[in-house]
ROSE-4610 file (N, C-alpha, C; in Angstrom, 1 decimal, always signed):
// ROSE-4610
residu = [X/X/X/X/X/X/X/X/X/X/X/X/X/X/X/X/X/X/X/X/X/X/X/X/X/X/X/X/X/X/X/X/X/X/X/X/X/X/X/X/X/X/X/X/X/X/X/X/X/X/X/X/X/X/X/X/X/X/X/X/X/X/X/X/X/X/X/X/X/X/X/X/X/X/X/X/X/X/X/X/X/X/X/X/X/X/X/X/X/X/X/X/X/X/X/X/X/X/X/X/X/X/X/X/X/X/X/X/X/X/X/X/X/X/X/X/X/X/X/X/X/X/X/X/X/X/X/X/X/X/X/X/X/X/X/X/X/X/X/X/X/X/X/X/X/X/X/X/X/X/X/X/X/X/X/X/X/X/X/X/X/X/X/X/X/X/X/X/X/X/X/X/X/X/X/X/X/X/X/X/X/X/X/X/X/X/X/X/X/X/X/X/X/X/X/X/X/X/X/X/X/X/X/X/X/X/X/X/X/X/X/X/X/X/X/X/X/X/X/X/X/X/X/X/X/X/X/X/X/X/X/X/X/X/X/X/X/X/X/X/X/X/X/X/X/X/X/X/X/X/X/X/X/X/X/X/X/X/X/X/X/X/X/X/X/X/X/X/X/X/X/X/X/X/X/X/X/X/X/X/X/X/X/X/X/X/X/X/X/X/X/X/X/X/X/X/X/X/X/X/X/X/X/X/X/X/X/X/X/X/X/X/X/X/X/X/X/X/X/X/X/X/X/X/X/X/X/X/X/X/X/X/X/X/X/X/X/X/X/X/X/X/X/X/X/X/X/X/X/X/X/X/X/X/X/X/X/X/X/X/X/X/X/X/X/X/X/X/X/X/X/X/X/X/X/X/X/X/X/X/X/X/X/X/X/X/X/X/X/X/X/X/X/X/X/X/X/X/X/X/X/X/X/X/X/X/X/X/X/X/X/X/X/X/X/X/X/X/X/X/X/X/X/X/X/X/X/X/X]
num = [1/1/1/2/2/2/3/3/3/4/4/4/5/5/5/6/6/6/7/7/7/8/8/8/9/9/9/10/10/10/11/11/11/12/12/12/13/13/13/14/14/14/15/15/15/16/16/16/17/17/17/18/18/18/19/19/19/20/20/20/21/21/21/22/22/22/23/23/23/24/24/24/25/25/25/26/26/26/27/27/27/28/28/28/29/29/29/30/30/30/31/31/31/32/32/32/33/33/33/34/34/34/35/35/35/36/36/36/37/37/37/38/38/38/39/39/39/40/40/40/41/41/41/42/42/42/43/43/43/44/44/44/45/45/45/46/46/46/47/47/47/48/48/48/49/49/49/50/50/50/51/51/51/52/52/52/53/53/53/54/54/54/55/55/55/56/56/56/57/57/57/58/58/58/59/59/59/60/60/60/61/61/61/62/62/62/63/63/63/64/64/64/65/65/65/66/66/66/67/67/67/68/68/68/69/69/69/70/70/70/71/71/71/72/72/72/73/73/73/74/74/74/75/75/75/76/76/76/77/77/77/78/78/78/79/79/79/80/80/80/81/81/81/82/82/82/83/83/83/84/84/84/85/85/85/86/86/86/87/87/87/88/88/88/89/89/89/90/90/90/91/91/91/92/92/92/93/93/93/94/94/94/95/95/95/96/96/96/97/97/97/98/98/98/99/99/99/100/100/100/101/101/101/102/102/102/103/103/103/104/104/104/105/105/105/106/106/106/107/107/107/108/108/108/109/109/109/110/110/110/111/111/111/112/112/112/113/113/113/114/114/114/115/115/115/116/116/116/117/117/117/118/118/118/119/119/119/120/120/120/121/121/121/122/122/122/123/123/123/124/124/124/125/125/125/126/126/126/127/127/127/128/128/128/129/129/129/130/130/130/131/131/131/132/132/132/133/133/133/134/134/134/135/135/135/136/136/136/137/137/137/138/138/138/139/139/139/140/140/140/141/141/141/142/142/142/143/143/143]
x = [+102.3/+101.2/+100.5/+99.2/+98.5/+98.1/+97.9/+97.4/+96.0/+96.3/+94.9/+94.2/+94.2/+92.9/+93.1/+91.9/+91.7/+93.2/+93.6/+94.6/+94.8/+95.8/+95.9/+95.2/+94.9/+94.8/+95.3/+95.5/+95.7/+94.4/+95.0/+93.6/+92.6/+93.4/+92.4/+91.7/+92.2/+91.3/+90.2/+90.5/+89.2/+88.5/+89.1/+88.1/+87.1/+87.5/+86.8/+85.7/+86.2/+85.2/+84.3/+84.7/+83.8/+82.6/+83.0/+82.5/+81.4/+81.7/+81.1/+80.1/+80.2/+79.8/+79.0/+77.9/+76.5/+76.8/+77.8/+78.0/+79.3/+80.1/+81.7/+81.5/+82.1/+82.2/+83.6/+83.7/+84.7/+84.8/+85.8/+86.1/+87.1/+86.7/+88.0/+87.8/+89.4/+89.5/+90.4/+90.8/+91.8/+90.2/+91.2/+90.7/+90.0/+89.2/+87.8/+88.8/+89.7/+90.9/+91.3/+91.9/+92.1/+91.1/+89.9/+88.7/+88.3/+88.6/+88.0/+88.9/+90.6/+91.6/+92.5/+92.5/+93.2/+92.0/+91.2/+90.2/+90.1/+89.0/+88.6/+87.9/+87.5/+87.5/+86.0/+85.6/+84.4/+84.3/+82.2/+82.4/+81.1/+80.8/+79.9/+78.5/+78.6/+77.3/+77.8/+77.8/+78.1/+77.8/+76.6/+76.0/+76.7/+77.5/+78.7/+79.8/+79.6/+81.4/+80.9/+82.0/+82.1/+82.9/+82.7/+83.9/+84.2/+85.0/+85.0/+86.6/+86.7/+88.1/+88.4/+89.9/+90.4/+91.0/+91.8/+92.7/+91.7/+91.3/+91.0/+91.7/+91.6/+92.3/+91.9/+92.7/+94.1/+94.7/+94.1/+94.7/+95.6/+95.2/+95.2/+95.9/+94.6/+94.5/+93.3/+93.6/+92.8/+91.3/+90.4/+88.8/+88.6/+88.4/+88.2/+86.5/+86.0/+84.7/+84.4/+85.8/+85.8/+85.1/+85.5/+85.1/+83.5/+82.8/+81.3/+80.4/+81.2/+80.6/+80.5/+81.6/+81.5/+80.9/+80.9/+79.7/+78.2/+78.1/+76.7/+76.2/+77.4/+76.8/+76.6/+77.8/+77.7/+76.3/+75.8/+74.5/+73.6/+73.6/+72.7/+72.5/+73.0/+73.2/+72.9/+73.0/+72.7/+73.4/+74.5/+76.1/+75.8/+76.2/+76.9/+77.8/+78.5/+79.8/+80.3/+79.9/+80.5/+80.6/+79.7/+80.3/+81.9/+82.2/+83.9/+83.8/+84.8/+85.4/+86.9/+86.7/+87.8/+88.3/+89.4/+89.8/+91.1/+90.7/+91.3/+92.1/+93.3/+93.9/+94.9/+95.6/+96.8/+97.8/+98.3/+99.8/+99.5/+98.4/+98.0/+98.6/+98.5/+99.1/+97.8/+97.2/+95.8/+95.1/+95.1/+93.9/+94.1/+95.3/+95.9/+95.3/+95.6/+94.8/+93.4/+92.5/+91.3/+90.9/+91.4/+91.1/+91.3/+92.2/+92.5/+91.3/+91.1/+89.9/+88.7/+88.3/+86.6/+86.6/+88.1/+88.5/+88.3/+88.8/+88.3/+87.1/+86.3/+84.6/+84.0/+84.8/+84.0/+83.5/+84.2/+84.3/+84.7/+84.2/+85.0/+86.1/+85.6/+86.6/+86.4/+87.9/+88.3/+89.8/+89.6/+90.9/+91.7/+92.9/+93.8/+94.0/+94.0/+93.8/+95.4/+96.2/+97.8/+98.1/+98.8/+98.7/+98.4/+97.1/+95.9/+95.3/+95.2/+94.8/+96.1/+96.6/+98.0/+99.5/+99.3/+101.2/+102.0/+103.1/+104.1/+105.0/+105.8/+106.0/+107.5/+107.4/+107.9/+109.1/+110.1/+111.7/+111.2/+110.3/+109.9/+109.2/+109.1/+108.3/+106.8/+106.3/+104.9/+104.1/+102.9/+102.6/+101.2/+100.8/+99.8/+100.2/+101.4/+102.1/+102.8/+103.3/+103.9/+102.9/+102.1/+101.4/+100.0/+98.7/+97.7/+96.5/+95.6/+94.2/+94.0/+95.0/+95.1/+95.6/+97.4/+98.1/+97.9/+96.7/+96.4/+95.1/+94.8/+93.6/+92.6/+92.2/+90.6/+89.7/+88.8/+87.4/+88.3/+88.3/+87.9/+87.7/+87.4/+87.1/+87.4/+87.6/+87.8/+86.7/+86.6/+85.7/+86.3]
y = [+81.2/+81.3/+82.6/+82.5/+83.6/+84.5/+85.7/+86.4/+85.7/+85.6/+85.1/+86.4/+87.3/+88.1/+89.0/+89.7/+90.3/+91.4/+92.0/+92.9/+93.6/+94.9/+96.0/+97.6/+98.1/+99.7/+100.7/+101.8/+103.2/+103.7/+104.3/+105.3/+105.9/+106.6/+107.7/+106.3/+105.6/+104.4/+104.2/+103.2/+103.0/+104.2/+105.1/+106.7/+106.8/+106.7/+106.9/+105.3/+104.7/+103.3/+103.8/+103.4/+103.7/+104.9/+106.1/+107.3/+106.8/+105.9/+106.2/+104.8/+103.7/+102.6/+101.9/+102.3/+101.3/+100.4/+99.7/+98.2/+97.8/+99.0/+99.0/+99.2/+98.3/+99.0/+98.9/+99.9/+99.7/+99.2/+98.4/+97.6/+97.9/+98.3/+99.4/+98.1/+97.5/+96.2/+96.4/+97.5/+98.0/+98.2/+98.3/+98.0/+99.1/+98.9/+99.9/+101.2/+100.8/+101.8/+102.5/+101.9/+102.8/+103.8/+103.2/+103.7/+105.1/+105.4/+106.4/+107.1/+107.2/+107.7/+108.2/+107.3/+107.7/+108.4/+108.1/+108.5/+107.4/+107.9/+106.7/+107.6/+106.9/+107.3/+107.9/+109.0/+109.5/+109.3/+108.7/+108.2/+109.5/+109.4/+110.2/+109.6/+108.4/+107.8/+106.1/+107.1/+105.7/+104.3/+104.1/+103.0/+101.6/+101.7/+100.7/+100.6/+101.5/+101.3/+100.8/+99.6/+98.9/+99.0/+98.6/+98.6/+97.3/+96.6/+95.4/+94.9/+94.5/+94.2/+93.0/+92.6/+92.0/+91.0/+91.7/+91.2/+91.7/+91.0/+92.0/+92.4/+93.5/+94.3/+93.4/+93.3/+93.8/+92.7/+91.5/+90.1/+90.4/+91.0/+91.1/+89.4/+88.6/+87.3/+87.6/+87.1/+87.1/+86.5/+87.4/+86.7/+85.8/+84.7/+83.5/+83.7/+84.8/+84.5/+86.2/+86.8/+87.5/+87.5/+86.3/+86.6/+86.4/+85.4/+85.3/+86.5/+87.1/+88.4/+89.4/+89.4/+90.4/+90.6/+88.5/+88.3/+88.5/+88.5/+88.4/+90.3/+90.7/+92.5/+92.8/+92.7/+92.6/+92.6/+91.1/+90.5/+91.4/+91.6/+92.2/+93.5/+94.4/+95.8/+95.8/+94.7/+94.2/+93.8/+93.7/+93.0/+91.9/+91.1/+89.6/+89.5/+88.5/+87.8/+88.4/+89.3/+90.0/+91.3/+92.2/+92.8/+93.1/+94.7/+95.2/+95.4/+94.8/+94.6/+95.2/+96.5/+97.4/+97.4/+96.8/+96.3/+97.5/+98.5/+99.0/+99.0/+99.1/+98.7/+100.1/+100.0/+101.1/+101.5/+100.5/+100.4/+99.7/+98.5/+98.0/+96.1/+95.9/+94.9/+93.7/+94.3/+93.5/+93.3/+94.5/+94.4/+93.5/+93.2/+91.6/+90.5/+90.2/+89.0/+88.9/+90.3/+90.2/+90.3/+90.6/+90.7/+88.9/+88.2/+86.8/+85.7/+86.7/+85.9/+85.8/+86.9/+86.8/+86.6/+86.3/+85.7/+84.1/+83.8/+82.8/+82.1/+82.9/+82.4/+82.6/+83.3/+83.3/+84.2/+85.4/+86.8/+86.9/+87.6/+86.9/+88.8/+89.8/+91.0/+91.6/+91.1/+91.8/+92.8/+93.6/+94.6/+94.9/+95.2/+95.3/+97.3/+97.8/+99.1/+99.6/+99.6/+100.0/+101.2/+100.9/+102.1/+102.5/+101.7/+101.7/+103.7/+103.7/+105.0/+105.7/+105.0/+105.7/+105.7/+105.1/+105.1/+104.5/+104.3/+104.3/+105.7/+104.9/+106.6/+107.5/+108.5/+109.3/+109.2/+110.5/+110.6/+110.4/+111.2/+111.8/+110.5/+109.1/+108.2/+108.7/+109.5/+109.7/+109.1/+108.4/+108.3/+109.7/+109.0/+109.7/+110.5/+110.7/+112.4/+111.3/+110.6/+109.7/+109.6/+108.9/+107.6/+107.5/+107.2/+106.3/+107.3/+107.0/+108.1/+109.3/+109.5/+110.8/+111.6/+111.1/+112.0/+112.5/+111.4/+111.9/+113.1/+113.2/+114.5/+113.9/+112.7/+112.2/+112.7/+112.8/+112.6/+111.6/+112.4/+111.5/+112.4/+111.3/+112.2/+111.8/+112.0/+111.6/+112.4/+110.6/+110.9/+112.0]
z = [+88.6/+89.5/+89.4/+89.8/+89.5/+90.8/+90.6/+91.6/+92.6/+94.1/+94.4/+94.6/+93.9/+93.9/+92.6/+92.2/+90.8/+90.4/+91.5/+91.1/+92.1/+91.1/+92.3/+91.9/+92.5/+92.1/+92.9/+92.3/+93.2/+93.6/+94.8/+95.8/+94.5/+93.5/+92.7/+92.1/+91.7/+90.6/+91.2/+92.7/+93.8/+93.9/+94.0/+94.3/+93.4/+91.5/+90.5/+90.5/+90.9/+90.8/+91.5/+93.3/+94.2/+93.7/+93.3/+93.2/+91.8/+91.2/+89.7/+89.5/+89.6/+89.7/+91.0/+90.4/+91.5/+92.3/+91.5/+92.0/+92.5/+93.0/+93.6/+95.6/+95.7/+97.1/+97.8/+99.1/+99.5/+101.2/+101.2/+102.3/+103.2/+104.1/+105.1/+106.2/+106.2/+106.7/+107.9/+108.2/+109.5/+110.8/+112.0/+112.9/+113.7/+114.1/+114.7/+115.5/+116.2/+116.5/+115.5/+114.4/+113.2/+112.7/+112.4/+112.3/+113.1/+114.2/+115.5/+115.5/+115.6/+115.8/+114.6/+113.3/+112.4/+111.2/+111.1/+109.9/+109.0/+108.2/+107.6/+106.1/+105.1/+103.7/+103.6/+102.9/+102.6/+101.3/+101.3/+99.5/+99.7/+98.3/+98.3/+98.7/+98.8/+99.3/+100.2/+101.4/+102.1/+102.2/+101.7/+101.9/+101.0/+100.2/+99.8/+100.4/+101.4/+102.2/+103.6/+103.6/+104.5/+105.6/+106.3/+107.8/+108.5/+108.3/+108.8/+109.2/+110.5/+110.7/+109.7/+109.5/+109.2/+110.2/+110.7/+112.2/+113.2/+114.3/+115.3/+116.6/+116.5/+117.8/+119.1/+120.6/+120.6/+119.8/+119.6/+119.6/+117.5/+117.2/+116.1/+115.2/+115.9/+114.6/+114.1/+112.5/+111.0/+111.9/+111.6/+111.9/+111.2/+111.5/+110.9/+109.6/+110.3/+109.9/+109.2/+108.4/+108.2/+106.3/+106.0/+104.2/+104.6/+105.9/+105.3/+106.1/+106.8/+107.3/+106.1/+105.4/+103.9/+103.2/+102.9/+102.1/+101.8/+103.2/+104.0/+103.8/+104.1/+104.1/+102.5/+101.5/+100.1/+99.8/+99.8/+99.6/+100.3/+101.3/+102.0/+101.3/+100.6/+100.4/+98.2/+98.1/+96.5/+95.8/+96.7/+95.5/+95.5/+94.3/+93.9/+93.9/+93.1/+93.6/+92.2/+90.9/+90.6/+90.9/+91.9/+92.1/+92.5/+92.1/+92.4/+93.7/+94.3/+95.7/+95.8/+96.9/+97.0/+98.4/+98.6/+100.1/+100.2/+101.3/+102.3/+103.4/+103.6/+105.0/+105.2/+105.7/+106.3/+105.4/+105.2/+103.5/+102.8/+102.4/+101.4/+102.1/+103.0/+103.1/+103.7/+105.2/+105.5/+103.7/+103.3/+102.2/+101.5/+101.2/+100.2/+100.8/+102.5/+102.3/+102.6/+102.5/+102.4/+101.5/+100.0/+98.7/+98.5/+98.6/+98.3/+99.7/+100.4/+101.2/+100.4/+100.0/+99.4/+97.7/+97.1/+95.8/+96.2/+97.1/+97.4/+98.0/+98.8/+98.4/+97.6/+96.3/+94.9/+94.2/+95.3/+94.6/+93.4/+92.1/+90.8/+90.6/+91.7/+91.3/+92.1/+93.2/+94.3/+93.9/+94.5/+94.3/+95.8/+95.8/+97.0/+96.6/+97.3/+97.0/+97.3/+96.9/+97.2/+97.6/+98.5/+99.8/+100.5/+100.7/+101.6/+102.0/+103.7/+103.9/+104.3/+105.0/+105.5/+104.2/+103.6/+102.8/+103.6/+103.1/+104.0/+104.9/+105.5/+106.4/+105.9/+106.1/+105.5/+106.4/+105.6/+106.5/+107.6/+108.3/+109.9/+110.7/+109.7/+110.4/+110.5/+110.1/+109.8/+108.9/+108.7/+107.8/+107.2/+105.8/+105.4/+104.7/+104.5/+103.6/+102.4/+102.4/+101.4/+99.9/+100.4/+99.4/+100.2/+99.3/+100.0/+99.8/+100.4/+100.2/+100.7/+102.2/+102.7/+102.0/+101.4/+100.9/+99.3/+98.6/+97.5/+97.8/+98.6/+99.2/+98.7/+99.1/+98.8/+100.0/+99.7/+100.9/+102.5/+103.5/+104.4/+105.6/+107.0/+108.1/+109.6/+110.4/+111.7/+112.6/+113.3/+114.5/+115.2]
């Protein structure tokens, strides 16, 4: 059986796509909470990066209408359905099944970003120091 979505990458891979490629965007699929309180990723030109729940807060069930909202901004912004699709979450786990959501309306190259922003957590129960886009020292910023 095959992957339902294009693959996986590391934070620096998405970093160099995102950063280098007209036609890469990224999709920060954690929740508007996450968003305001934990930080969120800085590209050098924001206008490919996305924010869109996956789950929504508090109820945290899957938005039903979460791959044609994607779709709809993608398009909107100049992507096709080959555009690279870089799905964002906390430890890499939302982003899986929103990489395998928009693989399946026909996305032909979605990516799950591993490790998301946070990592997993460390001795201390912390995250962010482990693994993921904070602890590799990429761009980011909090409200």
């Amino acid at each position: 059986m095959s992957d339902p979505y294009t693959g996986d990458v590391t934070v620096d891979a998405c970093w160099e796509a995102v950063s280098q490629d007209a036609d890469a965007f990224l999709i920060d699929v954690r929740t508007a909470a996450e968003w305001t309180y934990v930080g969120f990723p800085r590209l050098p030109s924001g206008e490919r990066q996305l924010f869109q729940e996956w789950q929504v807060f508090p109820s945290m069930a899957v938005d039903p209408q979460f791959a044609e909202k994607v779709a709809a901004r993608v398009q909107q912004l100049g992507g096709t359905k080959a555009s690279k699709l870089y799905f964002l979450c906390r430890s890499g786990v939302r982003s899986m099944g929103s990489a395998a959501a928009l693989s399946a309306a026909g996305f032909q190259n979605c990516y799950n970003v591993l490790d998301g922003f946070e990592g997993p957590p460390d001795a201390d129960g912390h995250r962010g120091h482990v693994a993921g886009w904070k602890a590799a020292d990429l761009p980011w910023a909090q409200r």
